[in-house]
C-alpha positions as a Markdown table, in Angstrom:
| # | Residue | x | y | z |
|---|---|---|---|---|
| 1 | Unk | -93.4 | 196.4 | -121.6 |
| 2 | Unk | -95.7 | 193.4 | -120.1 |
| 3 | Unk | -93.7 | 190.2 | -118.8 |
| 4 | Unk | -95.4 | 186.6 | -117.5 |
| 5 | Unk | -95.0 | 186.7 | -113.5 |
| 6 | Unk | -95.5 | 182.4 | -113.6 |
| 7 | Unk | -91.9 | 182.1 | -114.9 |
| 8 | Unk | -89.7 | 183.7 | -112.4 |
| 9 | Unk | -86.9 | 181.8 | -113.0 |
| 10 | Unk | -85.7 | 179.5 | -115.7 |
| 11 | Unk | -83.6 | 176.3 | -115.8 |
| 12 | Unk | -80.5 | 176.0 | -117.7 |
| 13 | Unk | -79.7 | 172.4 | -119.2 |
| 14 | Unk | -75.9 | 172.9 | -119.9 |
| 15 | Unk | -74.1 | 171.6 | -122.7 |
| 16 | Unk | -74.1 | 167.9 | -121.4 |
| 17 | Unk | -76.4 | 166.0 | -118.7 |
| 18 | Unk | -73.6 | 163.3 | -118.5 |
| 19 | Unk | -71.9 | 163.2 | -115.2 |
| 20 | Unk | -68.6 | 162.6 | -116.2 |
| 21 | Unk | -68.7 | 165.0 | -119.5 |
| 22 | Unk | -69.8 | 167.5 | -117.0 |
| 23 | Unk | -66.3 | 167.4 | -114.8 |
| 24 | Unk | -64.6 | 167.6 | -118.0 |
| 25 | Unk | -66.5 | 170.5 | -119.0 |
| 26 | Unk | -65.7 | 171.8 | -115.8 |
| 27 | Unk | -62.1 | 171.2 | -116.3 |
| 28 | Unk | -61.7 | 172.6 | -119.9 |
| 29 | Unk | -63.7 | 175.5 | -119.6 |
| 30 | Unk | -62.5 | 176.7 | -116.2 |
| 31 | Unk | -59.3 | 176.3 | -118.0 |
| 32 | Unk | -60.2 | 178.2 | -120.9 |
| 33 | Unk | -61.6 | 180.9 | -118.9 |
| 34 | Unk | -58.2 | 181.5 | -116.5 |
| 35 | Unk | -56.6 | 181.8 | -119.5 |
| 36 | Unk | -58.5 | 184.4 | -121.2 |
| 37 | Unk | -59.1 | 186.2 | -118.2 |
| 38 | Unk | -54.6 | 186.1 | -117.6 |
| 39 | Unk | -54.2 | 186.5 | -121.3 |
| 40 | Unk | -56.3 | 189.9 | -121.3 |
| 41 | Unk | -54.8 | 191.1 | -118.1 |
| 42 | Unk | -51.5 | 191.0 | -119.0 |
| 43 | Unk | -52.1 | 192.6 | -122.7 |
| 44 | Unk | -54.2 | 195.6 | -121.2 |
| 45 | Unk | -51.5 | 196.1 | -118.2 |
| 46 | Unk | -48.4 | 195.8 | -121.0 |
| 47 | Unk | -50.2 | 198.3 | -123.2 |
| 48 | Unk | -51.1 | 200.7 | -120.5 |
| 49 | Unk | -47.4 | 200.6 | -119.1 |
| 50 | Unk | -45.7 | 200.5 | -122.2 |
| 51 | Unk | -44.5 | 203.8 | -124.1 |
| 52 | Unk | -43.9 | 201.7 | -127.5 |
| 53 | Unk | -47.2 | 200.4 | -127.7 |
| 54 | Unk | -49.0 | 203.9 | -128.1 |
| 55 | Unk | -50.1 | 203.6 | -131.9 |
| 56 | Unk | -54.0 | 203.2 | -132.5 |
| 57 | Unk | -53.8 | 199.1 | -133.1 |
| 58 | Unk | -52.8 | 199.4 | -129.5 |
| 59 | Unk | -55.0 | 201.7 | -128.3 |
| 60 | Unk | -57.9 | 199.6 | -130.2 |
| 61 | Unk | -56.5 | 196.3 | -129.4 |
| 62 | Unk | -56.6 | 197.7 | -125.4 |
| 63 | Unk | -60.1 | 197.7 | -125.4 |
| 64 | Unk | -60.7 | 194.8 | -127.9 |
| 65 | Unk | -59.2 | 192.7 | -124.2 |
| 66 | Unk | -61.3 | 194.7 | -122.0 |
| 67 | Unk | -64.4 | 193.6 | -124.4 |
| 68 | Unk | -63.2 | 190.3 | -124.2 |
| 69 | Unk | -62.4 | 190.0 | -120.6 |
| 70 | Unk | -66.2 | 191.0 | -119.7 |
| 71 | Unk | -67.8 | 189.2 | -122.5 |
| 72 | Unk | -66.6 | 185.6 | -121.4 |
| 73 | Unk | -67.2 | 186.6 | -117.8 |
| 74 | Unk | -70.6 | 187.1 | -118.5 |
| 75 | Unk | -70.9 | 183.8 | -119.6 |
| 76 | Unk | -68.1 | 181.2 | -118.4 |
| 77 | Unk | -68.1 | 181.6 | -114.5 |
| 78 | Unk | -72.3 | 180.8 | -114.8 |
| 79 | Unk | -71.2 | 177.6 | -117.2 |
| 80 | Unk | -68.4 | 176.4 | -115.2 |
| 81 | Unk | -70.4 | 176.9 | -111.7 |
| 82 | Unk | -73.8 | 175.3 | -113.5 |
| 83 | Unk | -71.4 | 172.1 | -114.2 |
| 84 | Unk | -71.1 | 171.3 | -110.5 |
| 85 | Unk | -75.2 | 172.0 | -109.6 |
| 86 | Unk | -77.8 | 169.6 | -109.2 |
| 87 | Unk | -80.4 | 171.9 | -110.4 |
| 88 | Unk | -79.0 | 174.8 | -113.1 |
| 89 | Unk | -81.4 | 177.4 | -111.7 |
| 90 | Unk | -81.5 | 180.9 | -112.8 |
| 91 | Unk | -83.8 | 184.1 | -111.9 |
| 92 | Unk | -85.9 | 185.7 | -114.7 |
| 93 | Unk | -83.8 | 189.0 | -113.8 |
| 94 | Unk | -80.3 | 187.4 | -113.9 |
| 95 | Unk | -81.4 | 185.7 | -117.0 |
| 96 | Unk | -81.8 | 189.3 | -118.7 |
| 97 | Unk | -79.2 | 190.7 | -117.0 |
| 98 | Unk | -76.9 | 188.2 | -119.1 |
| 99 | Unk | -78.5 | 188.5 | -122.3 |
| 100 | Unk | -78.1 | 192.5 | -121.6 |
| 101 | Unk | -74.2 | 192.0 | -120.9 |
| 102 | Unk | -73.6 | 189.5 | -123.9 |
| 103 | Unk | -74.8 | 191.4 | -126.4 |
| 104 | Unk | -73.4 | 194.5 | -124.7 |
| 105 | Unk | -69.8 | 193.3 | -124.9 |
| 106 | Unk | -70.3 | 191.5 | -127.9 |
| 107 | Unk | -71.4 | 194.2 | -130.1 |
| 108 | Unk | -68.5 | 196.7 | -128.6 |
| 109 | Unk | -65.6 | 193.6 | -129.7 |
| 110 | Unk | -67.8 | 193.9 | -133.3 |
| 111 | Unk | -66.8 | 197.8 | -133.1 |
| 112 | Unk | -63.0 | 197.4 | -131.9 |
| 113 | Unk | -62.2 | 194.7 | -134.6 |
| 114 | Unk | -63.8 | 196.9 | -137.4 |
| 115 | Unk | -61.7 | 200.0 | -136.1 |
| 116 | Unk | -58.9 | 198.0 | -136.0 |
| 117 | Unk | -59.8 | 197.0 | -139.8 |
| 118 | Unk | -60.0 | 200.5 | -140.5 |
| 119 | Unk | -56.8 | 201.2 | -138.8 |
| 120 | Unk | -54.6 | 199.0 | -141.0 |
| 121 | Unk | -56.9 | 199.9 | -143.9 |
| 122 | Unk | -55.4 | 203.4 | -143.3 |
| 123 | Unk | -52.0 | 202.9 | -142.1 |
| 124 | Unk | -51.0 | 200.5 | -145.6 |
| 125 | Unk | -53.2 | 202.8 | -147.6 |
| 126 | Unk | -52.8 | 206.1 | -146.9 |
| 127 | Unk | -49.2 | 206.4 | -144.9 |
| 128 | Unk | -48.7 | 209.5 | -145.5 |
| 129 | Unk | -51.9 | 210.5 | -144.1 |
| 130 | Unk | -52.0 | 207.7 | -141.0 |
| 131 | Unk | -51.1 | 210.2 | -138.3 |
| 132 | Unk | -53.6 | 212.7 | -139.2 |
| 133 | Unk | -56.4 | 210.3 | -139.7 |
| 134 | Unk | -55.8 | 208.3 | -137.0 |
| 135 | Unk | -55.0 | 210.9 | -134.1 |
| 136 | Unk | -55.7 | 210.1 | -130.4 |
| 137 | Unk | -59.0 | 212.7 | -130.4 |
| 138 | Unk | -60.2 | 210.6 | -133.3 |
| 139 | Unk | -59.4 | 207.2 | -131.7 |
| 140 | Unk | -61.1 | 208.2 | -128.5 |
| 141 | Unk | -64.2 | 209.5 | -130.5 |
| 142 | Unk | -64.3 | 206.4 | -132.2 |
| 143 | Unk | -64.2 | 204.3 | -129.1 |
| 144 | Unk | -67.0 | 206.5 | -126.7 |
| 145 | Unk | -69.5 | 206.1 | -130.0 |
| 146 | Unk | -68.7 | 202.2 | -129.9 |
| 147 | Unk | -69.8 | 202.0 | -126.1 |
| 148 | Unk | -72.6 | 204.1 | -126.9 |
| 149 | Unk | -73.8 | 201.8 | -130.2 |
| 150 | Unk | -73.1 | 199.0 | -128.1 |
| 151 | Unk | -75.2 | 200.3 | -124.8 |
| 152 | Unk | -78.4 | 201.3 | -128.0 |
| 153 | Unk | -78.2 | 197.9 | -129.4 |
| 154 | Unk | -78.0 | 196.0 | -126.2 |
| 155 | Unk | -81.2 | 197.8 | -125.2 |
| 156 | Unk | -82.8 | 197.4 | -128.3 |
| 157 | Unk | -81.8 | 193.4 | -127.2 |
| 158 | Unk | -83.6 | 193.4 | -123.4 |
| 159 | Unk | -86.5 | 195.2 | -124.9 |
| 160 | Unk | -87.2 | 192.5 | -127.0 |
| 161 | Unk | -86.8 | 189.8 | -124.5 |
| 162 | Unk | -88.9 | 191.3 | -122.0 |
| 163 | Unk | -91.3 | 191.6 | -124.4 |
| 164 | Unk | -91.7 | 187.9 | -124.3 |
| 165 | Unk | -94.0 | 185.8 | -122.3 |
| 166 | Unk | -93.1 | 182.6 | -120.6 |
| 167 | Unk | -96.2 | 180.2 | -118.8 |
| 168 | Unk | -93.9 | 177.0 | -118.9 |
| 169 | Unk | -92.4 | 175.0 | -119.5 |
| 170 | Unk | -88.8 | 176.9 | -118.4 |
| 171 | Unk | -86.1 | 174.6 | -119.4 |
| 172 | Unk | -83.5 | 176.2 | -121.5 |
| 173 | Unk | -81.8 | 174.1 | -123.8 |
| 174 | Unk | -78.5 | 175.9 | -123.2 |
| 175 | Unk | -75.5 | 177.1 | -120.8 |
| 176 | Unk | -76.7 | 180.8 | -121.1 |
| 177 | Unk | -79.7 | 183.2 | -121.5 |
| 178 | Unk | -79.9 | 184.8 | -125.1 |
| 179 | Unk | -83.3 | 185.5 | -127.2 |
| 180 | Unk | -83.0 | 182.9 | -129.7 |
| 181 | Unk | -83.1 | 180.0 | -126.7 |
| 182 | Unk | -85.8 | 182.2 | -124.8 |
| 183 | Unk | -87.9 | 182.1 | -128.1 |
| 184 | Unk | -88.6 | 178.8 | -128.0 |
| 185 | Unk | -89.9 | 179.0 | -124.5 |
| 186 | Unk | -92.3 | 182.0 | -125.6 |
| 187 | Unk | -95.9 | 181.4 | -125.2 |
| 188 | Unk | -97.3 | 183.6 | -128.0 |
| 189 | Unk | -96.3 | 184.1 | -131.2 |
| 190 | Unk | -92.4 | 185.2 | -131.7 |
| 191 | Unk | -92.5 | 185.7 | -135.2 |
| 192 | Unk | -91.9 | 189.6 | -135.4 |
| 193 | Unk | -89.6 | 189.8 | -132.7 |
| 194 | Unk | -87.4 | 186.8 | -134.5 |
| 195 | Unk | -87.7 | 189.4 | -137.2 |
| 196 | Unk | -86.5 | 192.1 | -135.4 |
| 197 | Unk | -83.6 | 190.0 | -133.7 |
| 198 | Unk | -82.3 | 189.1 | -137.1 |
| 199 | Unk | -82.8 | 192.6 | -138.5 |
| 200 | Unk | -80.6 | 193.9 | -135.4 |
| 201 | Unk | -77.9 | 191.2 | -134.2 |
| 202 | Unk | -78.3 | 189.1 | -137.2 |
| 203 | Unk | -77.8 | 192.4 | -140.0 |
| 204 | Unk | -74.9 | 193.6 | -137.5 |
| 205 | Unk | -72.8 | 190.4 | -137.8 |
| 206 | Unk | -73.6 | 189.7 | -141.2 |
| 207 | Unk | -72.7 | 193.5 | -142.4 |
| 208 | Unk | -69.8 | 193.6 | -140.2 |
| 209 | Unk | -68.4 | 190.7 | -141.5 |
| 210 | Unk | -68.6 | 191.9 | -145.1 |
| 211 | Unk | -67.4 | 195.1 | -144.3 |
| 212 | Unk | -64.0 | 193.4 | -142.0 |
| 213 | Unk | -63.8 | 190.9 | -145.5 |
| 214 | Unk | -64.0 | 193.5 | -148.3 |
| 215 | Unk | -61.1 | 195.8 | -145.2 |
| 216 | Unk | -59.1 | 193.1 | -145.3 |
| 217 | Unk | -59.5 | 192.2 | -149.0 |
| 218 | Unk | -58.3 | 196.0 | -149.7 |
| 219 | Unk | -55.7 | 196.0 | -147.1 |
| 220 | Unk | -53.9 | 192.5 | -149.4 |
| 221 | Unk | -54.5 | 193.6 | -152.4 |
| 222 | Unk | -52.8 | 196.8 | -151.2 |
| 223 | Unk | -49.3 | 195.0 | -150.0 |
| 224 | Unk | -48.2 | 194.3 | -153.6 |
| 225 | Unk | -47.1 | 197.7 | -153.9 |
| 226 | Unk | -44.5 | 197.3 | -150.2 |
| 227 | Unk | -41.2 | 195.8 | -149.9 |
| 228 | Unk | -40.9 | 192.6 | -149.4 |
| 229 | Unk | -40.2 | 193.0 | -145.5 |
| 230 | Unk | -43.2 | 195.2 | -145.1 |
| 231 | Unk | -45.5 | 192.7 | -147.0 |
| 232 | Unk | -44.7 | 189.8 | -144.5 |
| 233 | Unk | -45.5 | 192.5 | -141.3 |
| 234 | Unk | -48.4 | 193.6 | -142.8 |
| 235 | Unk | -49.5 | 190.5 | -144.0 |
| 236 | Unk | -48.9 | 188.7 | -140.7 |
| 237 | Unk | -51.0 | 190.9 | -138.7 |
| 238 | Unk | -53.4 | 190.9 | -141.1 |
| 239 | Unk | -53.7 | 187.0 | -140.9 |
| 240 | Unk | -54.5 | 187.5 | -137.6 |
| 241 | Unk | -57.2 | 189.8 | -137.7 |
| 242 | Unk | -58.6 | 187.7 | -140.5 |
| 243 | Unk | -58.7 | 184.9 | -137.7 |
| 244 | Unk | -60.4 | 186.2 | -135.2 |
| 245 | Unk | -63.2 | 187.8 | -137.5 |
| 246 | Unk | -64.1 | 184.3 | -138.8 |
| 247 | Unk | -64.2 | 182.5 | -135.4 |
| 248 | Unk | -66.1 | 185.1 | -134.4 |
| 249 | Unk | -68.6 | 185.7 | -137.1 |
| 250 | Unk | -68.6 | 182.6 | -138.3 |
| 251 | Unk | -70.7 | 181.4 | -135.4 |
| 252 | Unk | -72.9 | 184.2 | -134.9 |
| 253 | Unk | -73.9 | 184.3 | -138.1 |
| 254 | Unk | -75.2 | 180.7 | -138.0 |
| 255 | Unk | -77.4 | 181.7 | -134.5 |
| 256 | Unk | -78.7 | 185.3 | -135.4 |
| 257 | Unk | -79.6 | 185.2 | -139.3 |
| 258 | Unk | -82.1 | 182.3 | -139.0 |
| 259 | Unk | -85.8 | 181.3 | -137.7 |
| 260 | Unk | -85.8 | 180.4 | -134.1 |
| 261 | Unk | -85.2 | 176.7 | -134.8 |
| 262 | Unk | -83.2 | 175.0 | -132.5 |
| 263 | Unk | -80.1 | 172.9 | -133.5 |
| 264 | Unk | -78.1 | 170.3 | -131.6 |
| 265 | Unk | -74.8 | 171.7 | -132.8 |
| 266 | Unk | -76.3 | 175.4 | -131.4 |
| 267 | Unk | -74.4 | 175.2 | -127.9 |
| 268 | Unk | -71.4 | 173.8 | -129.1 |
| 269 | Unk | -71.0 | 176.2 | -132.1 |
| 270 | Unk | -72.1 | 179.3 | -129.4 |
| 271 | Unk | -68.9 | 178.3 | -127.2 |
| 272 | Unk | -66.6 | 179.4 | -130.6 |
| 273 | Unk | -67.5 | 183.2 | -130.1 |
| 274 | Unk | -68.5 | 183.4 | -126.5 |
| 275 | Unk | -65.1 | 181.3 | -124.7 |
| 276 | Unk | -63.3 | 180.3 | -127.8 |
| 277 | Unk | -62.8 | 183.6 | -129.2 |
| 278 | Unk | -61.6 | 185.6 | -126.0 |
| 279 | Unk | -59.1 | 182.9 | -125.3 |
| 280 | Unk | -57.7 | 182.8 | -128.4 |
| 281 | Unk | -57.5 | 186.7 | -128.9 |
| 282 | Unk | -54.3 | 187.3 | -126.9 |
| 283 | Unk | -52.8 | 184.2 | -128.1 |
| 284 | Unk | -53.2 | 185.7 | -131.8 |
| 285 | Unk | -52.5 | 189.5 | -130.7 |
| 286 | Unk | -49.2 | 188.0 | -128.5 |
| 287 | Unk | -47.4 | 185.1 | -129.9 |
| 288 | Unk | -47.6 | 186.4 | -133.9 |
| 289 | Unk | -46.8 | 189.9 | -132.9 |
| 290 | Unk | -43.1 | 191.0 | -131.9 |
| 291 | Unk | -44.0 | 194.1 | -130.8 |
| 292 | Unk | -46.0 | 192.9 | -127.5 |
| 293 | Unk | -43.9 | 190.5 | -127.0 |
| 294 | Unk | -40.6 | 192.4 | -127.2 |
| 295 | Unk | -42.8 | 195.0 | -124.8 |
| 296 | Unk | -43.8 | 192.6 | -122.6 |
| 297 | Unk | -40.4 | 191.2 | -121.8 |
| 298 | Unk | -39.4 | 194.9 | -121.4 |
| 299 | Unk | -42.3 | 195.4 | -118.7 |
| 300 | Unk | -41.6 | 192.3 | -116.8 |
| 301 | Unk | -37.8 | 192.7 | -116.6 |
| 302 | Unk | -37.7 | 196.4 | -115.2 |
| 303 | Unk | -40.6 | 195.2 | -112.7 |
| 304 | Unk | -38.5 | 192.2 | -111.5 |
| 305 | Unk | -35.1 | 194.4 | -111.3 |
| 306 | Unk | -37.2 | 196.7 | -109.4 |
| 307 | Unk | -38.4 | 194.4 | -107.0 |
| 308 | Unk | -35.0 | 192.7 | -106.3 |
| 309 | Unk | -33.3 | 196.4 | -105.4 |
């Protein structure tokens, strides 16, 4: 693979130039990304601690907040840091170093939410059959080949981008490194490897998406058949799934299934899946599920009775 050594390093123009939108950016996201970072935590500590939260939504929904966790570190501490710089510098290697651990993490939460599609598919479907479907060898197996699609496509990803050369001018019109921005700065023709890029990231989302919609679609259509109680759990976490997959999709849909035209709505319709997303995931997975909740109050109580013995 053949890379331009006259860019060595690129510069990143943030979502605003304004000095005064900039502290509130600062403000909002660092915000933002305590909370998802707290959120996360506690939902991966309460399931790993917990004995009643050791069905496969759990299990799934354990590693759905350790995808989240690293995906909006790999983007929000550069944003939030970039917001107080003169100059929003970054190195051609930490540059694909972030566009490696973006799509990394972003491709393994497509894999957990579609397991976790699957899971309820199953469980409202097939009861009888749940616990031999969904065992724990099946659930780990599931998980290890999700790492492993994510690690292929993510490499598949830097390949592309290093196949790109850059001779100026290296001002990114964005907060972060990822091959659509990098396109534009490309100094030959990008036209196959926008091709490819859609092909990979932009078939991935879009085929996910349909295949979470038509999940989710069966898993409804599915309730009419339960009581009346078990319609309104189902449907509620349900609901929330649903959620999540369209702010998710939604956006990445718009940035990988197009030509490498640049948008002014791009950044701010970017920050929906890469900070908006893993913030809001364990306030869905928390506040409209009594489960965690009840497990979480269970967790915290024993460890403060603990402490004050």
């Amino acid at each position: 693979m053949q890379q331009n050594k006259s860019v060595t390093e690129f510069i990143l123009l943030g979502l605003t130039q304004d000095p005064l939108r900039q502290k509130m950016v600062f403000i909002i996201f660092l915000i933002f990304y305590a909370g998802t970072v707290v959120g996360n935590l506690l939902i991966i500590v309460t399931i790993k601690f917990s004995r009643s939260l050791g069905s496969p939504m759990y299990f799934f929904l354990f590693y759905l907040s350790i995808a989240d966790t690293c995906f909006s570190t790999s983007i929000a501490p550069r944003l939030i840091v970039d917001t107080l710089s003169a100059k929003k510098i970054i190195s051609y290697k930490e540059c694909m170093m972030q566009v490696f651990a973006l799509h990394l993490f972003g491709c393994m939460e497509i894999f957990v939410l579609i397991f976790m599609a699957v899971d309820r598919c199953v469980a409202i479907c097939k009861p009888l059959h749940y616990p031999t479907i969904m065992r724990r060898q099946v659930c780990i197996i599931l998980i290890i080949l999700a790492w492993t699609g994510s690690f292929i496509h993510s490499i598949a990803q830097i390949a592309l981008a290093l196949k790109l050369h850059f001779c100026g001018p290296n001002l990114i019109d964005h907060y972060c490194c990822d091959l659509q921005p990098l396109l534009n700065l490309a100094c030959m023709d990008t036209y196959m490897i926008n091709l490819l890029l859609m092909s990979n990231s932009g078939a991935i989302c879009s085929s996910s998406f349909l295949l979470l919609m038509i999940s989710y679609f069966v898993i409804l259509h599915s309730l009419r058949n339960h009581s009346a109680e078990g319609r309104k759990k189902a449907f509620s976490t349900c609901t929330s799934h649903i959620i999540v997959v369209i702010l998710f999709f939604g956006p990445c849909i718009f940035i990988y299934t197009r030509p490498p035209t640049t948008f002014p709505m791009d950044k701010v319709v970017t920050v929906f899946y890469t900070i908006g997303t893993p913030f809001l995931n364990p306030l869905i997975y928390t506040l409209r599920n009594a489960e965690v909740k009840n497990a979480m109050r269970k967790l915290w109580s024993i460890k403060i009775t603990s402490e004050s013995k």
